[in-house]
C-alpha positions in Angstrom: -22.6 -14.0 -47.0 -25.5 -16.4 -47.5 -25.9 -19.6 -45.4 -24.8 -22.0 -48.4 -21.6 -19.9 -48.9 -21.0 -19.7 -44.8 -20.8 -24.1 -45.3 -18.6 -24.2 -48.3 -16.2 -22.0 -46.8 -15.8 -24.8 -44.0 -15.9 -27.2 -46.0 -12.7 -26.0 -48.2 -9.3 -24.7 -48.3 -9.4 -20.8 -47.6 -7.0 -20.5 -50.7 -9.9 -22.4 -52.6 -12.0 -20.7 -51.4 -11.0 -17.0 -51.8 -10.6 -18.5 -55.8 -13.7 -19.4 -56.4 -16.0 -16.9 -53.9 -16.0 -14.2 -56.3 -18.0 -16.8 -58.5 -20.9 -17.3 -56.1 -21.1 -13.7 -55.8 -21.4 -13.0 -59.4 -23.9 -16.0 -60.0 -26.0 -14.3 -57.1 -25.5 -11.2 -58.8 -26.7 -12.1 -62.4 -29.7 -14.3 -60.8 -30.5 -10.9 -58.3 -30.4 -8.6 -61.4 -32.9 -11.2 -63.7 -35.0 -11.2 -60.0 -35.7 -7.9 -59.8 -35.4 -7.0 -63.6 -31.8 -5.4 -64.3 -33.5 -2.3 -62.2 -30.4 0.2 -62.4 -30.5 -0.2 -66.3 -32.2 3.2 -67.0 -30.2 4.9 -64.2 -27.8 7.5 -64.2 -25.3 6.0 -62.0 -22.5 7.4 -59.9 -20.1 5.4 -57.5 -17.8 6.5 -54.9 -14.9 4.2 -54.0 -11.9 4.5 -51.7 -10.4 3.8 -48.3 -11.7 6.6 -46.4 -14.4 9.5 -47.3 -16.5 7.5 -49.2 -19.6 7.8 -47.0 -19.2 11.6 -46.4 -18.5 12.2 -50.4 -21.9 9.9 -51.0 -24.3 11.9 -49.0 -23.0 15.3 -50.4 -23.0 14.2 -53.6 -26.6 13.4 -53.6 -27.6 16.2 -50.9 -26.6 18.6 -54.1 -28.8 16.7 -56.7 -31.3 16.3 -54.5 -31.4 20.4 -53.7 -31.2 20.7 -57.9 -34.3 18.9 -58.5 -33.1 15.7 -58.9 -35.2 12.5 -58.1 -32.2 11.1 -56.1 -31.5 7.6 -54.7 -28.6 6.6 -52.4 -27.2 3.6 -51.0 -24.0 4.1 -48.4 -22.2 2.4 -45.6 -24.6 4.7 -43.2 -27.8 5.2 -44.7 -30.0 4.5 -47.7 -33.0 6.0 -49.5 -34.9 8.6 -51.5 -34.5 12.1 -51.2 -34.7 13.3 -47.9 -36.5 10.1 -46.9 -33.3 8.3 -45.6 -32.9 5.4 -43.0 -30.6 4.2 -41.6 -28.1 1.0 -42.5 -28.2 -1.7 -39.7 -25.8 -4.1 -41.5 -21.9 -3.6 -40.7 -21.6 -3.6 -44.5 -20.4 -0.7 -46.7 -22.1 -2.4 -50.2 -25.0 -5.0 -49.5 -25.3 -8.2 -50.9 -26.4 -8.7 -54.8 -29.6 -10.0 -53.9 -30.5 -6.9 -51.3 -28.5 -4.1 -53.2 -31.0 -5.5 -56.3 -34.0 -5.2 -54.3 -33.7 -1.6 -52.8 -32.5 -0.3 -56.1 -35.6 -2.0 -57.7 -37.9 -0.2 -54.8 -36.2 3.1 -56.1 -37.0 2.6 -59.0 -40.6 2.2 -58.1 -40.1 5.5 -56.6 -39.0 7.1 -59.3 -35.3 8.0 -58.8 -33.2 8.5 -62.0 -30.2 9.4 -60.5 -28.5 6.6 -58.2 -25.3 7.6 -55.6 -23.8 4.4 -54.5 -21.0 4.1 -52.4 -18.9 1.0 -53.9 -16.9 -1.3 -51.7 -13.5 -2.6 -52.5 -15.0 -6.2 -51.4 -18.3 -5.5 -53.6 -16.0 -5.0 -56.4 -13.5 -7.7 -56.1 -16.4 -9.5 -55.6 -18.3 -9.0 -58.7 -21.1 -8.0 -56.2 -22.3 -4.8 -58.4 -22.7 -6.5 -61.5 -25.3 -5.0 -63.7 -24.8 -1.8 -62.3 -24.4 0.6 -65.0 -22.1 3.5 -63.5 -21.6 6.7 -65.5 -19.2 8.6 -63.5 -16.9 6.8 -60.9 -15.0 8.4 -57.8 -12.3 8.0 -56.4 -11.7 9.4 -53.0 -8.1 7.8 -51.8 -6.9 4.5 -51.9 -4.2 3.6 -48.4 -3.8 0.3 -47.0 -7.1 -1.4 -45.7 -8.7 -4.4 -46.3 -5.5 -6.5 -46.7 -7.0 -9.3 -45.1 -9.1 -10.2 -47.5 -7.1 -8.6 -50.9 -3.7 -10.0 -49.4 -1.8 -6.8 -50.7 -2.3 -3.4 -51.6 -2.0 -4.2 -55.1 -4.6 -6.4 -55.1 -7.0 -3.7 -53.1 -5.9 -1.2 -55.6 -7.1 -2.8 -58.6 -10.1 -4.1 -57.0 -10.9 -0.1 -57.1 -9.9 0.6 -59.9 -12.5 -2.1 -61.4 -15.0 1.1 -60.6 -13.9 2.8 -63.1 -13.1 0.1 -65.5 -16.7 -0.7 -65.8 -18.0 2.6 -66.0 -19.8 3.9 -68.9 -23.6 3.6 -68.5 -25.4 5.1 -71.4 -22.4 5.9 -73.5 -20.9 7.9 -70.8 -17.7 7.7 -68.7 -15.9 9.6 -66.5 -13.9 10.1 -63.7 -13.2 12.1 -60.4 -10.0 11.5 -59.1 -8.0 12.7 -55.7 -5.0 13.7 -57.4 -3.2 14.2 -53.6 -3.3 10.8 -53.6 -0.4 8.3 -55.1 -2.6 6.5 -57.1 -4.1 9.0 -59.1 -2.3 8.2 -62.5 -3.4 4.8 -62.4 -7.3 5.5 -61.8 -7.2 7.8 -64.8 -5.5 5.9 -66.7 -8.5 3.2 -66.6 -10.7 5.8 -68.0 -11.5 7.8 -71.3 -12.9 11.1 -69.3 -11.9 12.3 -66.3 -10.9 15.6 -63.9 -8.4 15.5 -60.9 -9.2 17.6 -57.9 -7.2 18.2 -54.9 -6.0 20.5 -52.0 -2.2 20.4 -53.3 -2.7 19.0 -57.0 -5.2 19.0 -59.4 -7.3 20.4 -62.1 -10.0 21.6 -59.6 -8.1 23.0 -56.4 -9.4 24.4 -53.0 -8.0 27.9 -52.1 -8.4 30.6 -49.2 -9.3 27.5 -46.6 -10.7 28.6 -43.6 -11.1 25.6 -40.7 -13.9 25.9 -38.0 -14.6 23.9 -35.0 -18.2 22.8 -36.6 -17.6 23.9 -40.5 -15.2 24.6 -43.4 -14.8 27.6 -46.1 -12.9 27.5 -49.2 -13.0 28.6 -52.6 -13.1 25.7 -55.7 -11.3 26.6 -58.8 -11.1 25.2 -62.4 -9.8 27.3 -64.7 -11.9 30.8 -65.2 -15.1 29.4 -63.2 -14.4 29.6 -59.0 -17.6 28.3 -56.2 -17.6 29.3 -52.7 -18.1 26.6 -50.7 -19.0 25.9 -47.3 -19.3 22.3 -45.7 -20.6 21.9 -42.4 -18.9 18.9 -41.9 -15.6 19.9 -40.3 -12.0 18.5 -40.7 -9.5 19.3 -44.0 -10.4 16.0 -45.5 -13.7 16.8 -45.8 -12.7 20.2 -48.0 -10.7 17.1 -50.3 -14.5 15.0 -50.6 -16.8 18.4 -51.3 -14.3 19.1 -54.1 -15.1 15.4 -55.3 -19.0 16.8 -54.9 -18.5 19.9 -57.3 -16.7 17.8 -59.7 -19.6 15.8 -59.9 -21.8 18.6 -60.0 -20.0 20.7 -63.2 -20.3 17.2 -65.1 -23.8 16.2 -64.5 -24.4 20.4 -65.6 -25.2 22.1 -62.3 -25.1 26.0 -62.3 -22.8 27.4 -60.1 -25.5 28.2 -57.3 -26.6 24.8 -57.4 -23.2 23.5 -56.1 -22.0 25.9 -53.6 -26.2 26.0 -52.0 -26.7 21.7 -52.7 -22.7 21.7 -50.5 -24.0 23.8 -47.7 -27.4 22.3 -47.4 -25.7 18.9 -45.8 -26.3 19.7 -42.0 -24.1 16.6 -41.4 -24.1 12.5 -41.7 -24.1 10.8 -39.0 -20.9 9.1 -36.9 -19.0 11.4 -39.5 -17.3 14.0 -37.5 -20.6 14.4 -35.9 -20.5 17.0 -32.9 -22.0 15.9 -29.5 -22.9 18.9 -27.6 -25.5 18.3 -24.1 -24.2 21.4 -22.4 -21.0 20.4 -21.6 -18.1 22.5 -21.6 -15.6 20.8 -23.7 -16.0 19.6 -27.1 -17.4 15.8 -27.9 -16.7 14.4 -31.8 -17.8 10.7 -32.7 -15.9 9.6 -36.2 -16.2 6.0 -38.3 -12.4 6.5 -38.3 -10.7 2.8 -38.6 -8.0 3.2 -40.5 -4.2 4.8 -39.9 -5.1 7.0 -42.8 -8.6 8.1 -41.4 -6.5 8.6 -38.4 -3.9 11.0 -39.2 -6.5 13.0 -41.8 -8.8 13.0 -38.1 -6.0 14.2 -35.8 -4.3 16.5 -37.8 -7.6 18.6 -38.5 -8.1 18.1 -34.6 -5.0 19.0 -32.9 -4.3 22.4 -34.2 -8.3 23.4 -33.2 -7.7 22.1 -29.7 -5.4 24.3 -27.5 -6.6 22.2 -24.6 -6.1 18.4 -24.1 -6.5 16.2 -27.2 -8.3 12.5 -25.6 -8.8 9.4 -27.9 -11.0 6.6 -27.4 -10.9 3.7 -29.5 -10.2 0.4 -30.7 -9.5 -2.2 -33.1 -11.8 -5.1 -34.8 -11.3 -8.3 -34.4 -10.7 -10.7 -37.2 -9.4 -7.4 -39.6 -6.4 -6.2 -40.4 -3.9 -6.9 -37.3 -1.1 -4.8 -39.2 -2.8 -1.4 -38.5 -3.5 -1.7 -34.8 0.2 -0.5 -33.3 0.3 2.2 -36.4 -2.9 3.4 -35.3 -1.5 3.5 -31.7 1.0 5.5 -32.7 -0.6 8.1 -34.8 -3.2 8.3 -31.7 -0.3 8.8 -29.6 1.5 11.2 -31.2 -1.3 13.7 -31.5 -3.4 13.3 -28.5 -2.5 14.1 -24.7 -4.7 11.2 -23.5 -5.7 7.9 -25.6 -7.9 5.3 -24.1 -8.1 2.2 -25.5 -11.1 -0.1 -25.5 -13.6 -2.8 -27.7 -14.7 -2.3 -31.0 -16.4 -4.9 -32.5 -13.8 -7.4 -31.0 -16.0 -10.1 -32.0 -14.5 -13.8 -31.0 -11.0 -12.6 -30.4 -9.4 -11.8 -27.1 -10.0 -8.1 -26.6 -7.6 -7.6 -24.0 -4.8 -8.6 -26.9 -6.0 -6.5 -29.3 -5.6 -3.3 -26.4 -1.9 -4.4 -26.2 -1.5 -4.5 -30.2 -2.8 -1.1 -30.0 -0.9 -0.1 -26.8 2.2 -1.0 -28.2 2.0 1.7 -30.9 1.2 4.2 -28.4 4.4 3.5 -26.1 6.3 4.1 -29.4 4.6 7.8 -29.4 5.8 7.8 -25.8 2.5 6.6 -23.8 2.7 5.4 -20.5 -0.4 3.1 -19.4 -2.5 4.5 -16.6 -0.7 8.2 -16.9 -2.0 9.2 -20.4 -2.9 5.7 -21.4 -5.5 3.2 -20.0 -6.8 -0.1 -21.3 -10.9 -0.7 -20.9 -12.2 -3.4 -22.4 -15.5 -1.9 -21.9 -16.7 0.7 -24.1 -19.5 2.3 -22.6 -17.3 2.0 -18.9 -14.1 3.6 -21.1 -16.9 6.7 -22.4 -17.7 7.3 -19.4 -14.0 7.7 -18.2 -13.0 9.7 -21.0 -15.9 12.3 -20.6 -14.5 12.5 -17.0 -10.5 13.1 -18.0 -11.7 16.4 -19.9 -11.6 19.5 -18.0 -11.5 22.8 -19.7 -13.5 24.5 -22.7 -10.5 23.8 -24.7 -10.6 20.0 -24.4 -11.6 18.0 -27.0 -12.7 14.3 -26.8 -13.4 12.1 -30.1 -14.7 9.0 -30.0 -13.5 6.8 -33.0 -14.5 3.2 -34.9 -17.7 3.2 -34.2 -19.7 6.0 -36.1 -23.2 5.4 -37.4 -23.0 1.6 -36.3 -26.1 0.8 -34.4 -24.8 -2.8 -33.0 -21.5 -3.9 -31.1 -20.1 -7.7 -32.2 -18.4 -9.6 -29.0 -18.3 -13.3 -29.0 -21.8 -14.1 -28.0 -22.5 -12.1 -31.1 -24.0 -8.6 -31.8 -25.5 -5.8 -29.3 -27.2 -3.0 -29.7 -25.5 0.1 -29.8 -24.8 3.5 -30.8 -22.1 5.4 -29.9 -23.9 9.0 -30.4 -26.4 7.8 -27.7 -23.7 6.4 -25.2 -21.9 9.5 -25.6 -24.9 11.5 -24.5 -26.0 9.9 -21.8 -21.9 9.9 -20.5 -22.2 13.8 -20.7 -25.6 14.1 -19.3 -24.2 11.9 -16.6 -21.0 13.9 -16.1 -23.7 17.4 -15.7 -25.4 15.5 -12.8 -22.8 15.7 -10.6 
């Protein structure tokens, strides 16, 4: 949010306000597009939407174009660049800001790319953000409850997405990839001429023979006569569900058949994504963006039938989102794990130690006890450092959730720097030393 639109907001009624936001953003997003001359225009476009998977689905989708020979540019919640020649995202942003999404497509374009992957927010859409953005195929990963304080309800967040794919059709062409597992499905083809479901229960396109590993997944991807075997090295089931999204997208744009299943396997991982921490130790370490009761129960239910030892969460809740989800994802942590410890995440200016109860009282209902298999620390690195300790045997497993890729930490005095891969690291290298 710019300075000028940080004042008006004080200056008005929130209800105002959240009427006539969306047109600042799409004044900065016509004036951002003119700027930097409409630079998408002669792109082939391709945006990913949905509550959770979005980031993961991203990077393999362009990972497999960029194996094919494609000149490939990509802009997600984690990363963003050309190629192989990817950075890293600093801003706690899933879609930037008109006048910086404008720009770094514009430098792409300098660079060459024809083919654009970009990960579109719920916010950027509602927002009129990606205006000018002339998307050709449109996914849709899943759609549960997130966001709701700033959409209000779930409708309202549901047809936000479904703007994606309303607004698609770059170059004469549209089409869809749609999750049919998910509830929504119908209504996300419906808002488009062309499109093909995929799904691990339903769809056109459906995974088959699955075969779960601690560090990878195997399945086979069929659509009528033609069948790819695929391996993602991303682990968890709900990562079979986004590299079927990935072939979809792949059988459109023309891929052969060996461009898939090798441009699938050649993603060694993306960072804070199920992202396996290993300095020696003898249990197993996983850091996930997880953040939402969805995200949690696709997480722990991959999770808890690959641990046979003890299941220990650590995590949070942000302050100034969504305070419906914090008991639910209490619960769901509590129900599945042996241990949860709760701490910060991104608490910003509200009272951490409240949001651990929200949380806490979620976990009771899963039948938690605080200090016997549940313990409040407000302190994140201090509550790593405990958690690394409560895991005993080869068959423990520890996952680290709600903080990911994020490279800073906002508490009231503002943001730190931070990444949660790092602080894991140094826990375990710290736990060897002993």
């Amino acid at each position: 949010m710019t300075d000028i639109r940080k004042i008006v907001k004080k200056l008005i009624p929130y209800k105002l306000f959240k009427q006539i936001e969306p047109a600042g953003h799409l004044a900065e997003a016509v004036l951002a597009n003119i700027r930097y001359g409409f630079p998408s225009r002669d792109m082939h476009v391709i945006g990913v939407t949905g509550t959770n998977g979005k980031t993961t689905t991203t990077f393999l989708i362009a990972k497999m174009l960029h194996e094919a020979g494609f000149k490939v540019g990509m802009l997600s919640t984690v990363a963003f660049g050309v190629g192989d020649n990817i950075q890293s995202q600093i801003e706690h942003i899933t879609t930037a800001q008109a006048n910086i999404l404008q720009k770094r497509i514009r430098d792409f374009k300098r660079a060459g790319v024809e083919w654009l992957v970009l990960e579109t927010s719920s916010h950027s859409l509602a927002q009129y953000r990606t205006w000018g953005i002339p998307y050709e195929i449109a996914v849709m990963t899943n759609v549960t409850n997130d966001h709701l304080d700033y959409h209000g309800t779930f409708e309202n967040y549901l047809q936000a997405k479904r703007r994606l794919f309303k607004i698609a059709g770059g170059n004469g062409r549209q089409f869809g990839v749609v999750n049919a597992d998910d509830s929504s499905a119908q209504k996300f083809i419906d808002s488009i001429p062309r499109s093909v479901s995929y799904g691990i229960d339903a769809g056109k396109l459906r995974a088959s023979n699955i075969k779960l590993a601690a560090d990878h997944s195997k399945f086979k991807a069929t659509i009528g006569r033609d069948s790819y075997d695929i391996r993602v090295n991303i682990p968890g089931e709900f990562n079979i569900s986004n590299s079927l999204a990935a072939v979809a997208v792949g059988r459109e744009v023309g891929l052969t058949k060996k461009q898939i299943e090798d441009g699938i396997a050649a993603l060694a991982g993306v960072e804070g994504r199920m992202t396996v921490v290993d300095e020696g130790q003898s249990f197993k370490a996983i850091v996930d963006f997880a953040s939402t009761p969805d995200a949690f129960e696709r997480l722990f239910s991959s999770v808890r039938p690959v641990t046979n030892g003890k299941l220990i969460a650590v995590f949070g809740s942000a302050g100034r989102r969504d305070e419906a989800k914090r008991a639910i994802q209490g619960e769901i942590a509590g129900r599945y794990s042996d241990e949860v410890i709760l701490t910060e995440e991104d608490d910003r200016d509200i009272d951490g130690n409240m949001i651990l109860e929200q949380i806490a009282e979620g976990a009771k209902k899963a039948g938690k006890t605080i200090d016997k298999d549940m313990f409040l620390i407000l302190d994140r690195k201090k509550a790593i450092d405990f958690a690394v300790r409560r895991a005993k045997t080869a068959n423990d497993t520890v996952v680290f959730l709600g903080k990911g890729h994020e490279k800073t930490i906002e508490r009231a005095d503002g943001a730190h720097p931070w990444s949660e891969i790092e602080t894991v690291k140094k826990a375990l290298r710290k736990l060897a030393s002993r």
